[in-house]
C-alpha positions, 0 to 999 in steps of 0.5 A, a space after each residue: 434940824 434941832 433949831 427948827 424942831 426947838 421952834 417946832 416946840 413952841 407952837 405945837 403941844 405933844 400928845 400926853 405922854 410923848 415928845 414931839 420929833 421930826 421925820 424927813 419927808 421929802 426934799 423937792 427941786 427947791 432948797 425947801 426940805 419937810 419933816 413930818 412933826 410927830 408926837 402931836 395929834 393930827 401930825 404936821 409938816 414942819 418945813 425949813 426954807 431958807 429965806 435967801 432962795 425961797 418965797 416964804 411970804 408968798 406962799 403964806 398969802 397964795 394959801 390964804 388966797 386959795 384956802 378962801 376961794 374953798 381950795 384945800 391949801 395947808 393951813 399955815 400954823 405959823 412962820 418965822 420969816 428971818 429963819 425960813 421956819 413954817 408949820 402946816 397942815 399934814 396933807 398926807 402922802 398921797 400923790 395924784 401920782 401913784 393913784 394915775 392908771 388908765 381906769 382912775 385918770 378920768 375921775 381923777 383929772 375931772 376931780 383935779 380940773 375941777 379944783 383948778 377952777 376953784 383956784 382960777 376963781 380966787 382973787 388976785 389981790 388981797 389985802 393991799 396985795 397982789 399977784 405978780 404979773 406972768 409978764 413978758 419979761 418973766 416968759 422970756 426970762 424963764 425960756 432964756 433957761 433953754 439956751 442956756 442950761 440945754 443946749 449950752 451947758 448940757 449939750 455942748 451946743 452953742 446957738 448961732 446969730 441964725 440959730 438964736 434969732 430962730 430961737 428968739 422968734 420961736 419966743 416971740 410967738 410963744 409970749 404973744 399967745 400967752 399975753 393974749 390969753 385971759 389972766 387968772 390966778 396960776 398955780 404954775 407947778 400944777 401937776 401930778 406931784 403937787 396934788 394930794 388924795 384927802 381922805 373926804 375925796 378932795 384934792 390937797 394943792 401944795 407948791 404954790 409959792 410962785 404964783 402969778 396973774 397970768 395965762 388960763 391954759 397954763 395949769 391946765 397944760 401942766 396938768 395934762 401934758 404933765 413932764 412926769 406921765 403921759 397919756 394919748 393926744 386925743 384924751 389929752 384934747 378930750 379933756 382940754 375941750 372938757 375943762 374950756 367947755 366948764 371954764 365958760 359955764 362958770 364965767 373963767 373962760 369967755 367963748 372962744 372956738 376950739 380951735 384957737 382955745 387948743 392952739 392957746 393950750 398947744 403953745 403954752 404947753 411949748 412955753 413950759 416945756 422949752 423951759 422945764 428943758 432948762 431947769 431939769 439939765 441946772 437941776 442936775 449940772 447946778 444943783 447935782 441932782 440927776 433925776 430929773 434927766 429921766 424926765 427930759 425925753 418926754 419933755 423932748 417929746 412934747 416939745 417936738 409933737 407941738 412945735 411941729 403942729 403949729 406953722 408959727 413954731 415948725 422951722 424951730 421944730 425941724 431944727 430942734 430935731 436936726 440940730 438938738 436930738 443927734 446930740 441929746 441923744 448921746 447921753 446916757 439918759 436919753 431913751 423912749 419916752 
């Protein structure tokens, strides 16, 4: 922490009178950790993140691309790519989170899928770069995630030929509709915890470095069937067909029926959440960070509501909840979600 706050000198000035100091703020599911630079007026974010794990240099042109299409991404101060240093913009600590109950949701989402239009209106490219494509192959690598770190590693199940080439068709559906969908700017983390309250009534986006070209529904289901709160199947729709109707006003979305807009919404939400069942058991058996356990029967949940809906994803529904539930629920972290 001493070397970044000595960096940390060099591009922030105290206010008179006083030296500037780091606070920590939070740590998240990445090697990123941030302090809030104190002593200088309006405070900063100081952020270390080793450049070996992280995507510094993508998370400075995603801000840039997302700052000029009007988003309120933090401004990049400066950066120091050898040693993963950054300094941003402070926005706050007031997560989209804690404001969330029953009365304030509707404002609050209509708010946060407005901004998520303002996001999907920026451009891909710039300056001689571009976005990396959501590609086939990074959709199957990230549910590869699945069998791997869930049913392996945390649930002590190993997948036979039938169980896998089950899995694999599950898959093969799951990227076919993601492919299909028109392609735009994806945040792919938008949700509740990386959205912040600013004092003008905007939204603050933070998180943003993996970004990517790909699926529209994708942000809109991470926001709405969200791994850390849920809400009612018929707001959730209610507010999905309430963003497609918006998204085609303002040119993001072609006219598509209902009907084929929420199975785009539907399945991209099982792509996510079949791989956020991997990532949160390797955060906990690679990373040693457990809190994350608590989320995954709700992650379980979604996981078993959609893939039941959908005649393309039942038979891996049914075995989902003859083969995996018996033994996710053994664990200690298993309960009502």
């Amino acid at each position: 922490m001493d070397s970044l706050l000595d960096w940390c000198t060099r591009h922030a000035r105290p206010d008179e009178g006083h030296a500037l100091g780091l606070s920590m703020v939070s740590g998240d599911a990445s090697f990123r950790r941030y302090y809030r630079l104190g002593g200088c007026s309006p405070s900063l974010i100081a952020v270390h993140a080793p450049p070996d794990k992280e995507r510094n240099l993508e998370f400075t042109r995603v801000a840039g691309l997302l700052r000029d299409a009007g988003v309120h991404a933090p401004q990049v101060l400066a950066f120091e790519p050898v040693q993963g240093f950054l300094l941003l913009e402070d926005l706050g600590d007031d997560l989209l989170r804690t404001s969330l109950d029953d009365v304030s949701v509707d404002r609050l989402y209509g708010l946060a899928m407005a901004t998520l239009q303002q996001m999907q209106r920026a451009p891909v490219a710039a300056a001689g770069w571009e976005l990396p494509p959501y590609s086939d192959a990074l959709l199957r690598q990230e549910m590869a995630l699945f069998p791997e770190w869930f049913l392996q590693q945390l649930l002590g199940i190993t997948p036979t030929e039938t169980e896998s080439a089950l899995i694999a068709g599950t898959c093969d559906a799951l990227v076919a509709s993601a492919l299909a969908q028109p392609q735009v700017l994806v945040h792919r983390d938008y949700h509740s915890r990386n959205l912040m309250l600013q004092g003008d009534g905007s939204l603050g986006v933070i998180d943003f470095q993996d970004a990517v070209c790909g699926p529209v529904s994708y942000d809109l289901v991470s926001l709405l069937r969200d791994c850390y709160v849920r809400w009612p199947p018929e707001r959730v729709r209610g507010w999905a067909l309430a963003y497609a109707s918006q998204a085609t006003a303002a040119g993001i979305l072609p006219a598509v029926p209902e009907q084929e807009f929420l199975r785009w919404f539907d399945l991209m939400g099982l792509q996510r959440h079949i791989k956020v069942l991997g990532i949160f058991a390797r955060l906990w058996l690679r990373d040693g960070k457990p809190g994350y356990l608590r989320d995954l029967p709700l992650v379980i949940r979604y996981t078993l509501e959609v893939a039941s809906a959908h005649p393309e994803t039942a038979a891996f529904a049914a075995w989902f909840r003859e083969r995996v539930l018996p033994e996710a629920r053994r664990h200690a972290w298993f309960g009502p979600a």
